[in-house]
C-alpha positions as CSV (number, residue, x, y, z in Angstrom):
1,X,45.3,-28.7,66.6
2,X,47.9,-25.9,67.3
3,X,47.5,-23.4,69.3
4,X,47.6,-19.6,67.3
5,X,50.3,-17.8,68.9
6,X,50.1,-13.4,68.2
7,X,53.8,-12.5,67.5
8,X,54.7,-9.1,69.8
9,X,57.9,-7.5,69.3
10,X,57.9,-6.3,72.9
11,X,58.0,-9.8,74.2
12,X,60.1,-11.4,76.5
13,X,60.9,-15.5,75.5
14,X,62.8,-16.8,78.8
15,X,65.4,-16.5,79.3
16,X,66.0,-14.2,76.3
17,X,64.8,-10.3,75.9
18,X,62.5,-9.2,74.0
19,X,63.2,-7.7,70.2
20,X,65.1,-4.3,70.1
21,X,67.1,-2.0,67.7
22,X,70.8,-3.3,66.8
23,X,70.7,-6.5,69.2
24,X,71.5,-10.3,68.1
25,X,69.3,-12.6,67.5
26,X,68.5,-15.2,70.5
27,X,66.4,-18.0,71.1
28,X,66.2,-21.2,73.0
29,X,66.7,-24.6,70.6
30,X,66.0,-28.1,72.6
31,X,68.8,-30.4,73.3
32,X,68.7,-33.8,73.5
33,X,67.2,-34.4,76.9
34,X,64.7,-32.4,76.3
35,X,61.0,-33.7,76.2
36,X,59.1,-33.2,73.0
37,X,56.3,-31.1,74.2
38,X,54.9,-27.6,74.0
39,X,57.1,-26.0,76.8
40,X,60.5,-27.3,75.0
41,X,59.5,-25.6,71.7
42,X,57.4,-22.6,72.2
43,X,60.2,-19.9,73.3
44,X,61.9,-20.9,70.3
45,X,59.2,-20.8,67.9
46,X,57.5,-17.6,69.9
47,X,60.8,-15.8,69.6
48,X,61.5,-15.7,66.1
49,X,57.5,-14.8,65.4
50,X,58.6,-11.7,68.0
51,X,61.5,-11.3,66.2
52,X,59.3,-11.0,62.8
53,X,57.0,-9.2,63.9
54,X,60.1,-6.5,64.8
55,X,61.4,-6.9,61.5
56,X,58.1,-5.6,60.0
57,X,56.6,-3.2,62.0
58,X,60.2,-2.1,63.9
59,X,59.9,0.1,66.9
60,X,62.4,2.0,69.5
61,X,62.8,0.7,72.8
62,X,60.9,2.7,75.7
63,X,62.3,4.9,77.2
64,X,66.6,4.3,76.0
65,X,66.5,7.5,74.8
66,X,69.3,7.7,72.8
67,X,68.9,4.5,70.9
68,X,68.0,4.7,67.6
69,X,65.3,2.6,65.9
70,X,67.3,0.9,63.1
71,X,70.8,1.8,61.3
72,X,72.6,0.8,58.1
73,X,75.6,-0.3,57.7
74,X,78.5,-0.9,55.1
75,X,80.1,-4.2,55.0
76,X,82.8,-3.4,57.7
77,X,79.6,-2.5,59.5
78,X,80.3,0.7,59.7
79,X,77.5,2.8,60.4
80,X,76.4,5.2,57.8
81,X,72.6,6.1,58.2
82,X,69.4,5.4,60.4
83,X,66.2,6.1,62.0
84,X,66.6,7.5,65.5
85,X,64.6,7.4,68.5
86,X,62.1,9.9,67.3
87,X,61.5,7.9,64.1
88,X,63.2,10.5,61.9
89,X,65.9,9.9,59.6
90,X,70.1,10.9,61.1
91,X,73.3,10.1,59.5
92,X,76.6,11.4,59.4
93,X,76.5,11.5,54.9
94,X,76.2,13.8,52.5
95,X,73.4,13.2,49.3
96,X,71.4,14.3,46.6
97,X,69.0,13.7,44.1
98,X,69.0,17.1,41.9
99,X,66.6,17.2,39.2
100,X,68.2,20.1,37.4
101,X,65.3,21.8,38.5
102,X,66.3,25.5,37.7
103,X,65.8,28.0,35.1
104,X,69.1,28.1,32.8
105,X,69.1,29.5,29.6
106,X,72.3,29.8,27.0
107,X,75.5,31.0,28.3
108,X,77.5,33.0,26.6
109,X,81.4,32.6,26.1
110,X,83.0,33.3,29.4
111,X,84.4,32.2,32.7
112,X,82.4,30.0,35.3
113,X,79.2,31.3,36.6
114,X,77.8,29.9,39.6
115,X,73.9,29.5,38.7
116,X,72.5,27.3,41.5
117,X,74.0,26.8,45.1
118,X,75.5,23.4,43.9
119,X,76.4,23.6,40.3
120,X,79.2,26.3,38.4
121,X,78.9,26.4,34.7
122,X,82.5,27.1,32.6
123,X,83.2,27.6,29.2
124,X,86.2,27.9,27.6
125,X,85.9,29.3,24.4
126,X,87.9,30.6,21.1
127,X,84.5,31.1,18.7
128,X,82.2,31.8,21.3
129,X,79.8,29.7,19.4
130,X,79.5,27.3,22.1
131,X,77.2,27.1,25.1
132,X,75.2,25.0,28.4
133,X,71.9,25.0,28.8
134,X,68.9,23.3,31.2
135,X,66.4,21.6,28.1
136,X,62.6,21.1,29.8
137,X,60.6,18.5,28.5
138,X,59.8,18.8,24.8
139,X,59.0,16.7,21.4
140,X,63.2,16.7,20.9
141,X,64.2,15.9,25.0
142,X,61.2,13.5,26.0
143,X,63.5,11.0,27.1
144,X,63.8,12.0,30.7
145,X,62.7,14.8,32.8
146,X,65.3,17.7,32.4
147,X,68.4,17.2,30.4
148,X,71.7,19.2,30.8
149,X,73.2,19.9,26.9
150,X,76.7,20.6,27.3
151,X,78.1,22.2,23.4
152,X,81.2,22.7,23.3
153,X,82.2,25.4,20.2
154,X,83.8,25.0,16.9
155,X,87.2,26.0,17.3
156,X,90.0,23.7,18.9
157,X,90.2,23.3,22.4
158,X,86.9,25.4,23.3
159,X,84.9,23.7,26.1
160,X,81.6,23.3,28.2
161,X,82.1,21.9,31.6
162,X,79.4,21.7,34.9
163,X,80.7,21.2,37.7
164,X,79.3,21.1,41.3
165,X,80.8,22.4,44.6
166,X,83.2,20.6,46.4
167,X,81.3,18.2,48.1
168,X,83.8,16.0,50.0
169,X,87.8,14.4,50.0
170,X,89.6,11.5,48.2
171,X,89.8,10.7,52.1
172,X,91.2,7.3,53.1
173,X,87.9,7.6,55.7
174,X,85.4,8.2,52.8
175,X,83.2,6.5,50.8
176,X,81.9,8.3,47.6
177,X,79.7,7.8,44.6
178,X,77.9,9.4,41.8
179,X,75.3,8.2,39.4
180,X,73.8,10.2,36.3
181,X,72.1,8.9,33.1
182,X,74.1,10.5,29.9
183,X,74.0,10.0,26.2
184,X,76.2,11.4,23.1
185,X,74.1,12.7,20.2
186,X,77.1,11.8,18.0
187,X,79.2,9.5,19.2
188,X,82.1,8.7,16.1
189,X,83.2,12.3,16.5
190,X,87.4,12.2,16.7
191,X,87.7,15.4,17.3
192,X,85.8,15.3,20.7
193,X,86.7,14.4,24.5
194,X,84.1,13.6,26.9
195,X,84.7,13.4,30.9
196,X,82.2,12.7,33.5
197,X,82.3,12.0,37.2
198,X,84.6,12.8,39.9
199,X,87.2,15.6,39.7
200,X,89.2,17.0,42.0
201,X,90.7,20.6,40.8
202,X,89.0,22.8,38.4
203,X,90.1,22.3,35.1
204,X,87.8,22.8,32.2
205,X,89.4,20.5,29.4
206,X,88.3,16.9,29.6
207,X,91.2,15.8,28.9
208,X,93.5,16.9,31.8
209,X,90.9,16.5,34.9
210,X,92.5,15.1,37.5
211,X,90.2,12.2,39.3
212,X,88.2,9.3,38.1
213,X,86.4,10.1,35.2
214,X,84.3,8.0,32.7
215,X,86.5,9.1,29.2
216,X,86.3,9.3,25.8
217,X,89.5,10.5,23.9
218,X,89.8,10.1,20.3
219,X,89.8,6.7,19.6
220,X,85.7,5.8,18.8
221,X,85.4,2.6,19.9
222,X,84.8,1.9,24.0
223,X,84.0,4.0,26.8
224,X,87.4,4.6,29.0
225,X,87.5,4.5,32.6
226,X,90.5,7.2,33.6
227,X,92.1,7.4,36.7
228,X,94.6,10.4,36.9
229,X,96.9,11.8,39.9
230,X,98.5,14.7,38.0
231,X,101.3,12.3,37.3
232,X,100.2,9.1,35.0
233,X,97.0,9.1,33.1
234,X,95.6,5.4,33.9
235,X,92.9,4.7,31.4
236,X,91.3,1.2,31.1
237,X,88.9,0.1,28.8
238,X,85.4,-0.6,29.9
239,X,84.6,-3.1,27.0
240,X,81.7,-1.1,26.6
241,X,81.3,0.8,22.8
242,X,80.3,4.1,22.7
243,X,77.0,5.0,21.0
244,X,74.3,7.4,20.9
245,X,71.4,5.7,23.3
246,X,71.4,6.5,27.1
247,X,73.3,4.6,29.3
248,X,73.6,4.9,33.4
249,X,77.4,5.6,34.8
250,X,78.5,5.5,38.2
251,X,81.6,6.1,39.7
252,X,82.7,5.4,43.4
253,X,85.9,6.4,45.4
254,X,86.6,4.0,48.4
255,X,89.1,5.1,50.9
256,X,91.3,2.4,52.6
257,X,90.1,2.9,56.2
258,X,86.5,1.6,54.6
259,X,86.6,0.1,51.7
260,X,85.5,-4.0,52.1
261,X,89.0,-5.1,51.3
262,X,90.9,-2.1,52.8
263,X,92.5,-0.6,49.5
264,X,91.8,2.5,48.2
265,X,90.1,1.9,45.2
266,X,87.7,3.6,42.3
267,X,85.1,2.0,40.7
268,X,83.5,2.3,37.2
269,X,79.9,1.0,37.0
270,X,78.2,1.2,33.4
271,X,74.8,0.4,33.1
272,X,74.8,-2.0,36.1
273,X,78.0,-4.0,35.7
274,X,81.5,-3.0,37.0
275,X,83.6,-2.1,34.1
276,X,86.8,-1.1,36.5
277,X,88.0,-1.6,39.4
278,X,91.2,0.7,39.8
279,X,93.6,0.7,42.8
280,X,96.5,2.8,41.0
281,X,97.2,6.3,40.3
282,X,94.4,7.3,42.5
283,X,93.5,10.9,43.1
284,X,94.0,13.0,46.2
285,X,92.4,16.4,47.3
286,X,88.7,18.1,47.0
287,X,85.9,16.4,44.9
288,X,83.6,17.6,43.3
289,X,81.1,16.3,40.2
290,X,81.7,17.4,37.0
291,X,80.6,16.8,33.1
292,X,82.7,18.1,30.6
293,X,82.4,18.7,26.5
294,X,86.0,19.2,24.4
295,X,86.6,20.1,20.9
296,X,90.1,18.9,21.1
297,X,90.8,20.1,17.8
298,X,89.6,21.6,14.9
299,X,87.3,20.2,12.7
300,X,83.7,20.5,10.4
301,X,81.9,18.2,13.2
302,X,78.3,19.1,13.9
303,X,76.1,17.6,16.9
304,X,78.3,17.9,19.5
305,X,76.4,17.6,22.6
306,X,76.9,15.7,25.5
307,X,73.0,15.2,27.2
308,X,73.0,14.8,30.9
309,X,69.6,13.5,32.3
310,X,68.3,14.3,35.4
311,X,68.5,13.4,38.5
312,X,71.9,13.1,39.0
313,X,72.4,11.5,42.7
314,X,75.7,11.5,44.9
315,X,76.2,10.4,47.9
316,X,79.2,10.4,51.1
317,X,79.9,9.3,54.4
318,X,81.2,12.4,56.5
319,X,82.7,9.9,59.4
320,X,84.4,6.8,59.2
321,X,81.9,5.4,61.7
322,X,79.0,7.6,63.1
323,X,75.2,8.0,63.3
């Protein structure tokens, strides 16, 4: 019968160390000449228990004071975020989760107003008739917590855009991403443009935003994924047909200097899967997130909105490689 042996993460196996933050693995495995007995085997099979035991209940190491506890990494293993010494979260990165959770009601026709420390709210508008607004949960927007309608008005080119702050660079050191949930009440409208996702500038049609935008011009059919440097509108279809149900979009910018294959790059994930992966006509400058509602022309079309669900998370490295 076995002996039981109590895993402890601050063990020592000779003629290894004992478990700590951001070290490799090592153990002792018999050779050959070894003798099949207990004292061949145990600091192997008593240092990957330690090792476990680490792995569940992870500590810092006594007294190396400026260690941290644990870190994640990206897959050039650069570092991104952690837990320090102290147990409390660092990172050199930039995120959010906003709910939407502020008061908004209508606004009228005008130029942006800034209505929360991250978000601006624009309209562009000839009939006035159009307007943003914060919906709490009701009988008509159960769906998800708060939803952001964006209703463009009824003449041609009036618009509704929200946009946030400019929250970091199309930075060959950067890593970027955004994810929201977001539906169309009507979706066959041919009059309409919709853009959401990453912008940089501050135009309020849809359909001149510079950046990497999830797209739909006036062809009904699939969701576009546009990629646009000011110079060359690069749109690609996402295979993906537009509707009226809600759907969950992400898009990411990867700099060269730390993207896994070292190209700059955007990608366009719909509802899970990648539906784009664009290395062309890539943006430069400030981003920032943005949503975005164009009549593009005129037209009798009713049901307009574009319905933003909170929370709408985005995150960014500030350093190439830095806790």
């Amino acid at each position: 019968m076995g002996a039981t042996y109590n895993a402890d993460a601050t063990a020592a196996q000779a003629p290894h160390t004992a478990p700590e933050p951001d070290k490799e693995v090592a153990i002792t495995i018999p050779v050959d000449d070894d003798p099949p007995n207990a004292s061949t085997y145990d600091p192997g099979y008593k240092g990957l228990a330690d090792h476990v035991e680490w792995l569940f209940r992870p500590r810092a190491k006594a007294s190396d004071w400026a260690k941290y506890t644990s870190v994640f990494r990206s897959a050039l293993l650069h570092k991104r975020w952690g837990i320090d010494h102290l147990g409390f979260p660092t990172g050199k990165l930039i995120h959010f989760r906003d709910a939407l959770d502020f008061a908004h009601d209508k606004q009228a026709a005008g130029s942006g107003v800034v209505v929360n420390p991250r978000w601006n709210w624009a309209l562009d508008e000839g009939s006035g008739a159009g307007f943003n607004i914060i919906e709490i949960p009701s009988a008509t927007y159960r769906e998800t917590s708060r939803v952001l309608r964006l209703v463009p008005g009824a003449t041609a080119l009036d618009a509704s855009t929200f946009y946030s702050v400019e929250l970091t660079s199309f930075h060959a050191d950067v890593l970027a991403a955004v994810e929201w949930d977001a539906k169309v009440k009507k979706f066959d409208h041919a009059h309409m443009r919709y853009a959401m996702g990453l912008r940089t500038g501050a135009q309020t049609k849809a359909d001149e935003m510079l950046g990497g935008l999830f797209y739909k011009d006036s062809d009904t059919g699939n969701w576009k994924c546009r990629v646009y440097d000011g110079a060359t509108f690069n749109d690609v279809d996402s295979g993906v047909a537009l509707d009226n149900n809600w759907h969950r979009f992400r898009v990411e910018w990867h700099g060269a200097n730390v993207d896994d294959a070292s190209a700059a790059r955007m990608l366009f994930i719909l509802d899970g899967a990648v539906v784009a992966n664009v290395t062309t006509n890539l943006p430069t400058g400030a981003v920032n997130v943005v949503f975005s509602a164009l009549k593009h022309d005129a037209g009798s079309d009713t049901d307009l909105d574009l319905w933003v669900g909170a929370p709408v998370t985005f995150g960014a490295n500030t350093l190439q490689d830095a806790i």
